[in-house]
ZAZA-50260 format. One record per residue (C-alpha): x, y, z. Coordinates in steps of 0.5 Angstrom, whole numbers, padded with zeros to 4 digits, always signed. Layout:
REM ZAZA-50260
XYZ...
REM end
This chain:
REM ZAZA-50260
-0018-0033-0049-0014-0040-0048-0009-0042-0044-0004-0041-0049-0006-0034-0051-0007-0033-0044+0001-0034-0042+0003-0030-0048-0001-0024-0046+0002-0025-0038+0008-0024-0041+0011-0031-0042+0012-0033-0048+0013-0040-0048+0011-0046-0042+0016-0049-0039+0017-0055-0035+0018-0053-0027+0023-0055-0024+0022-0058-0017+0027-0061-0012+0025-0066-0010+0025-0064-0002+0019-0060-0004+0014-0066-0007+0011-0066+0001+0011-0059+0002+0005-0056-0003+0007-0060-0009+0005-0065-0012+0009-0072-0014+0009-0069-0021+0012-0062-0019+0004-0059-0019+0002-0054-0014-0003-0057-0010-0003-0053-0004-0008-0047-0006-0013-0045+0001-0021-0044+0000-0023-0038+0003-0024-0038+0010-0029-0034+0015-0024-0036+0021-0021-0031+0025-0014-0032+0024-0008-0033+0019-0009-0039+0014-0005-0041+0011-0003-0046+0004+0001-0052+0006+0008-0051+0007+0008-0044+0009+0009-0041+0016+0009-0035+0020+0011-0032+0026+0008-0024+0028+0014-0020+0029+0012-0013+0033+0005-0012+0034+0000-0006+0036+0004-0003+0042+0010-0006+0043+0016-0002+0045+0022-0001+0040+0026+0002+0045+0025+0005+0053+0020+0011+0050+0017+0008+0044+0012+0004+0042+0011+0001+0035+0005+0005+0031-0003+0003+0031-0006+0000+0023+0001-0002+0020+0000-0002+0012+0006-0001+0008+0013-0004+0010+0020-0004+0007+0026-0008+0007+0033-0005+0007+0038-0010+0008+0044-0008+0013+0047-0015+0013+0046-0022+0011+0042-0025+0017+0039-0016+0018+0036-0009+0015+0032-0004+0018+0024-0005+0017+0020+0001+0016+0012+0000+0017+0007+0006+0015+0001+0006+0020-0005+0009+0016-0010+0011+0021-0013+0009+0029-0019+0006+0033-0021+0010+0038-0024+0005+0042-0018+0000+0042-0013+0006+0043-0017+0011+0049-0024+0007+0050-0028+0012+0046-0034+0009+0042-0036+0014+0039-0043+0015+0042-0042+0019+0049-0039+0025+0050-0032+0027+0053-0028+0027+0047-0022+0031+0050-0015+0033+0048-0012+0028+0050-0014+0023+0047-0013+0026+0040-0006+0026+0043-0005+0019+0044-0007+0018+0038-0002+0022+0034+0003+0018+0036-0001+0012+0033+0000+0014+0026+0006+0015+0021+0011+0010+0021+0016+0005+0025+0023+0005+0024+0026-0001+0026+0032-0005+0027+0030-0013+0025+0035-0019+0025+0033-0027+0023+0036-0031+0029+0036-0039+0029+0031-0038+0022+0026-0033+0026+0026-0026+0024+0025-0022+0032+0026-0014+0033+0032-0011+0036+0030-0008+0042+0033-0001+0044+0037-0001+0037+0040+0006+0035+0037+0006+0029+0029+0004+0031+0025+0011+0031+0018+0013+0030+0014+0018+0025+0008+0021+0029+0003+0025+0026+0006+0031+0032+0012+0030+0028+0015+0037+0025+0016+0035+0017+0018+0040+0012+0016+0042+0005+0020+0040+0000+0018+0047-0004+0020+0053-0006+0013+0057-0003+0009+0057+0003+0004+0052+0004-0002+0054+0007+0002+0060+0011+0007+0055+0013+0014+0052+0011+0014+0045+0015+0007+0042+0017+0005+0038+0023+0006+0030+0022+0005+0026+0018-0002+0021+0017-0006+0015+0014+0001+0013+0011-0001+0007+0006+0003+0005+0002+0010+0007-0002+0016+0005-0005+0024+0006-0004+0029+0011-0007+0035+0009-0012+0039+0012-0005+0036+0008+0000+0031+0012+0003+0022+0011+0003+0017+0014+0000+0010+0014+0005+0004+0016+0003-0001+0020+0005-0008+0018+0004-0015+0018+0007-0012+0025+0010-0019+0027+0011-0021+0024+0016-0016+0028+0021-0018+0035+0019-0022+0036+0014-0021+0039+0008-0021+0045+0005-0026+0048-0001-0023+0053-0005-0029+0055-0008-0033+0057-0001-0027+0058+0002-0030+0054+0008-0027+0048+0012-0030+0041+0012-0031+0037+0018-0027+0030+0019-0029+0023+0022-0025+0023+0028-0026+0031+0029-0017+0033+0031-0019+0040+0028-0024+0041+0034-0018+0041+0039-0012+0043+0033-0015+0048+0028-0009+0051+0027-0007+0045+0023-0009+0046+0016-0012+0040+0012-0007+0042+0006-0001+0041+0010-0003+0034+0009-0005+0028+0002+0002+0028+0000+0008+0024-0001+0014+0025+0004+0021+0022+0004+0024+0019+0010+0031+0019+0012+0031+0012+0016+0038+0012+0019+0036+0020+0021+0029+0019+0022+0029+0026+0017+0022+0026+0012+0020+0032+0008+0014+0032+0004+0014+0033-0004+0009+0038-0006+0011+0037-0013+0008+0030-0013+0001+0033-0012-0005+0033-0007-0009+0027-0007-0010+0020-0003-0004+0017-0005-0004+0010-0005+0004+0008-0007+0009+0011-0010+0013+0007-0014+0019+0009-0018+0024+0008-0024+0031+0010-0024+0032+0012-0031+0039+0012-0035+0041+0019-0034+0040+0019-0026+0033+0022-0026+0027+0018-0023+0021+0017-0025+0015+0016-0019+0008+0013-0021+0002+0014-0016-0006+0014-0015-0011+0017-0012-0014+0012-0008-0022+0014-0009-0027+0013-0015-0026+0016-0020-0019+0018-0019-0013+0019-0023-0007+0015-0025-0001+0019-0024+0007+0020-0025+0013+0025-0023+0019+0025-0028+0024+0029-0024+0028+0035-0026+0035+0032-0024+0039+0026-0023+0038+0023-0015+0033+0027-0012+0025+0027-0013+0024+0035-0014+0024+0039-0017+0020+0036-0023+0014+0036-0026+0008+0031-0025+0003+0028-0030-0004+0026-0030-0006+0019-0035-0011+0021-0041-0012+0012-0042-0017+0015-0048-0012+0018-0051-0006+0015-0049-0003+0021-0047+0000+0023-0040-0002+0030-0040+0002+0036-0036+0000+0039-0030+0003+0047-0030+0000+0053-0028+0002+0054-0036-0003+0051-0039-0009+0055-0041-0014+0049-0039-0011+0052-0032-0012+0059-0031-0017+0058-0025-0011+0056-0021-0007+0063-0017-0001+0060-0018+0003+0052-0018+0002+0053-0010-0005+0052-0011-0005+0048-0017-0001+0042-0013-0006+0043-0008-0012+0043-0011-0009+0037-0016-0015+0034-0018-0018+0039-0021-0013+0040-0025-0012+0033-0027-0019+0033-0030-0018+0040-0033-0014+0038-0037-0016+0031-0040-0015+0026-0033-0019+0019-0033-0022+0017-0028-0021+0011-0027-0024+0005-0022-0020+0007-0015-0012+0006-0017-0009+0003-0011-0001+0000-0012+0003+0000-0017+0009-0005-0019+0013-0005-0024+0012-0013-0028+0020-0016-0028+0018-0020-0033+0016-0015-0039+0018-0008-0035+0010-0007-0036+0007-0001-0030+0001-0006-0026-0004-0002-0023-0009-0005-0018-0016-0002-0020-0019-0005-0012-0027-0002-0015-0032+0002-0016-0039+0001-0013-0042+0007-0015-0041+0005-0023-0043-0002-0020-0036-0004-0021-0036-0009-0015-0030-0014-0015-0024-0010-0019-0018-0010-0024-0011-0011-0025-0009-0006-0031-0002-0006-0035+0001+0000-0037+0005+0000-0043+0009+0005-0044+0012+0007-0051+0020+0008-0050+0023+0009-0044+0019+0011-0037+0019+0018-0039+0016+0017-0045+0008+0021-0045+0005+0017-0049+0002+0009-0047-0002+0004-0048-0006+0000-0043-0010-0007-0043-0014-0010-0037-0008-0016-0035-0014-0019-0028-0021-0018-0028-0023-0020-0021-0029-0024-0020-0032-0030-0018-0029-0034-0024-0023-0031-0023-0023-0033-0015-0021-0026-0012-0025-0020-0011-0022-0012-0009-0014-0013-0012-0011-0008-0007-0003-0008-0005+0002-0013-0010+0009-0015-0010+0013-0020-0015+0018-0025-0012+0025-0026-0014+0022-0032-0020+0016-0025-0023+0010-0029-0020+0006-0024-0017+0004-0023-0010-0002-0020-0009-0008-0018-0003-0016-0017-0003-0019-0011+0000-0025-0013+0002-0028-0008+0006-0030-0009+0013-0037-0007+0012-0037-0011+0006-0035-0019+0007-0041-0023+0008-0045-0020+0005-0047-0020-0003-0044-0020-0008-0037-0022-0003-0041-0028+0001-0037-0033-0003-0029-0030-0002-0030-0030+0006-0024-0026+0010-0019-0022+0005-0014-0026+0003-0006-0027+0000-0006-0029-0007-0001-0032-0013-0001-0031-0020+0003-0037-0022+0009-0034-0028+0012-0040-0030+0011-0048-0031+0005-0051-0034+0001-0048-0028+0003-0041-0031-0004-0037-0031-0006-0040-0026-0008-0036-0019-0008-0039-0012-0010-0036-0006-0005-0037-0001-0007-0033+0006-0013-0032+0009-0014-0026+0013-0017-0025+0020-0024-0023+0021-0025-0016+0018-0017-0016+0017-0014-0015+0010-0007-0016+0008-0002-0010+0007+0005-0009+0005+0007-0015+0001+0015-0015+0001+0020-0020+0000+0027-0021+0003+0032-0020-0003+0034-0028-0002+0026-0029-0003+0026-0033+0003+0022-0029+0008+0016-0025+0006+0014-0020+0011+0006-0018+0011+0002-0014+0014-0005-0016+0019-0009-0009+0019-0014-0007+0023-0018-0015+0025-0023-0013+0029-0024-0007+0027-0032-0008+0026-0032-0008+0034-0037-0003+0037-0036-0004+0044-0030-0007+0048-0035-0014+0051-0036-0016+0044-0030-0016+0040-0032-0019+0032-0024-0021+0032-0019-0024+0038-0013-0025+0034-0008-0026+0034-0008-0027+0042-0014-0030+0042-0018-0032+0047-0022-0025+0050-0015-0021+0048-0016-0014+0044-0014-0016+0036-0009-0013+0034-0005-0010+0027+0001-0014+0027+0008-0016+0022+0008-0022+0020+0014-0026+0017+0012-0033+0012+0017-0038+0011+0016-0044+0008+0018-0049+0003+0012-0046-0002+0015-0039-0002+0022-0042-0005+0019-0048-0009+0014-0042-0012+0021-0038-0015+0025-0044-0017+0020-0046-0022+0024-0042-0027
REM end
């Protein structure tokens, strides 16, 4: 495809001269207004980053957000929600712990215990907190009344008219990756490697099967099913509920559309191989449930229903069982496995629905994809088409697209998943640490993909989102150093340095190139 056809199917139907105040010719641009500043890749354990970028951490693993409360463990999905000029409320997932960063315990010796399962459920979930942008820098608000925490000890209802698994509420919240935000202000979190916490249930020998970190062991009562689903949170209440009609899966974000009548449409993922792409139209305008959810047939371009009313469904008891045991309705009924879909945004530019497809090793798929979705009418039309919009791969210069997110200009922001295990070695040697990348929209240099970030060791970036006035970018560091296997050797020491333990931090970049980038119009 040439540049100009390229352009075209961007979504940019023309080119057009970038218009660069002249204050940013020495801060990433050149003298005739090209971007210049683009970073190769690093296997530095910090945070690089493009000329004309800088960033301050925020709040890290284990800082206090109040007399009692300590911001969470993995951070990964962030939102901000504008309170005033100058500052909002921050909320930040977190996904999941190491245990030998949180109590000492390297897997290998015995005396895994109670407590220490203790201590890592309030690792998890989610922060709410107050932040304010003092003198240009953005710093917490210690102690402020709105600054509250999410846990997996929290009690959480569903939001169903029947019980689940024999309860009405569920305990906690877990591996809480990305999300999205309502048109009333409130979050989506999203439950993804639940897992990994206690298992699972099989329906079919009616037997439950471990998890990694063995919390069943110590808490059997806490059902698997109470987990893999998408909770809403109240930040100014701390209030959460979690929406069983959105299905259970590994959620990797909810992304959502507001349609003209008040109903809201909700896009989401199962982040694993071979999983399906969904959406969830609600019944009513303003609120999530009741509704009715829908699985992704990409052959036939048709989103297909998932109800209890449907033949293809008569294995399933009733619509409880069948929303827990989402994925095997999905593919009864016609879903397409596709490559581990990951997060979704809707393109400013085209109105497209963009999915990051990270990989799929198994199908020798090592270096992922970018897919537009096209509906055809309003977003709660079923029928579709869809493209590939970015082929990861060398020649494209990034690899594993996960986490997306567009500026005030419709350039899209997005970042690598490389997995720890992976970088260094074949086919990954030549992108180094994950990183933060670019899809130029606009100008002459439209089409062109630049890497702006470069993560620290075995870290990958999560939860790109910008300020309203696209001035600020907040941008999580996750898991660095999560190679470590004994606390005398750590693979990362950022960002204290030195010998200090690494830790998941927030992050917030400013700079000359995040603003020139959004005036090139």
């Amino acid at each position: 495809m040439d540049r100009r056809s390229f352009v075209d199917f961007l979504g940019k139907g023309a080119l057009v001269v970038p218009i660069v105040p002249s204050i940013l010719s020495s801060c990433g641009f050149n003298k005739s207004g090209q971007i210049d500043s683009s970073i190769f890749p690093s296997t530095d354990d910090d945070v690089l980053l493009a000329e004309g970028l800088n960033y301050e951490v925020l709040i890290s693993r284990g800082d206090f957000i109040n007399d009692k409360m300590t911001f969470g463990s993995h951070n990964d999905y962030i939102a901000y929600l504008p309170t005033d000029t100058n500052e909002g409320i921050l909320w930040v997932n977190h996904k999941y712990v190491t245990p030998l960063f949180t109590s000492g315990y390297d897997g290998k010796t015995k005396g895994r215990h109670r407590n220490m399962i203790l201590g890592e459920m309030q690792e998890i979930g989610g922060t709410i907190l107050k932040v304010r942008q003092e003198r240009g820098k953005w710093k917490p608000v210690f102690n402020d009344p709105i600054n509250n925490r999410l846990t997996a000890a929290s009690k959480i209802p569903f939001e169903w008219p029947e019980l689940v698994a024999g309860y009405r509420s569920a305990t906690g919240t877990l591996s809480n990756c990305a999300g999205g935000i309502t048109p009333w202000g409130t979050i989506l979190t999203c439950e993804e490697n639940f897992s990994n916490f206690y298992g699972d249930y099989n329906y079919e020998t009616q037997e439950r099967t471990p998890s990694r970190l063995n919390w069943e062991r110590f808490f059997p009562k806490h059902a698997p099913q109470h987990y893999g689903w998408v909770v809403e949170v109240d930040v100014n209440t701390g209030g959460a509920k979690k929406h069983v009609s959105l299905g259970r899966m590994e959620h990797e974000c909810a992304t959502v559309k507001e349609l003209a009548d008040g109903r809201v449409v909700v896009y989401t993922g199962d982040d694993r191989n071979d999983g399906c792409l969904y959406k969830h139209i609600s019944d009513m305008p303003g609120q999530i449930s009741p509704g009715k959810l829908y699985v992704a047939d990409c052959d036939n371009g048709r989103w297909e229903w998932i109800d209890i009313s449907r033949p293809e469904l008569v294995k399933f008891n009733d619509q409880t069982e069948l929303m827990i045991r989402t994925r095997e309705a999905a593919l009864l009924v016609g879903g397409t496995e596709l490559d581990r879909p990951e997060d979704i945004e809707i393109d400013l530019m085209t109105g497209d629905i963009l999915v990051s497809l990270t990989n799929n090793k198994p199908k020798g798929n090592y270096h992922g994809s970018i897919m537009k979705i096209m509906e055809s009418g309003d977003y709660d039309s079923l029928e579709f088409a869809h493209d590939t919009f970015l082929t990861g791969g060398e020649n494209s210069g990034f690899s594993c697209p996960d986490n997306m997110a567009f500026d005030n200009a419709g350039n899209l922001w997005f970042a690598s998943d490389i997995s720890s295990s992976s970088m260094g070695k074949a086919p990954y040697v030549s992108f180094g640490n994950n990183g933060l990348f670019v899809l130029v929209r606009n100008g002459d240099q439209a089409g062109e993909i630049l890497q702006v970030a470069s993560a620290p060791n075995d870290a990958e970036f999560t939860g790109i989102f910008f300020t309203p006035d696209g001035e600020t970018l907040f941008l999580s560091v996750q898991h660095p150093g999560e190679k470590t296997k004994d606390l005398a050797n750590l693979t990362s020491n950022w960002p204290g340095g030195g010998t200090t333990i690494p830790l998941s931090s927030v992050i917030a970049i400013q700079g000359d190139l995040l603003e020139g980038l959004q005036a090139i119009v």
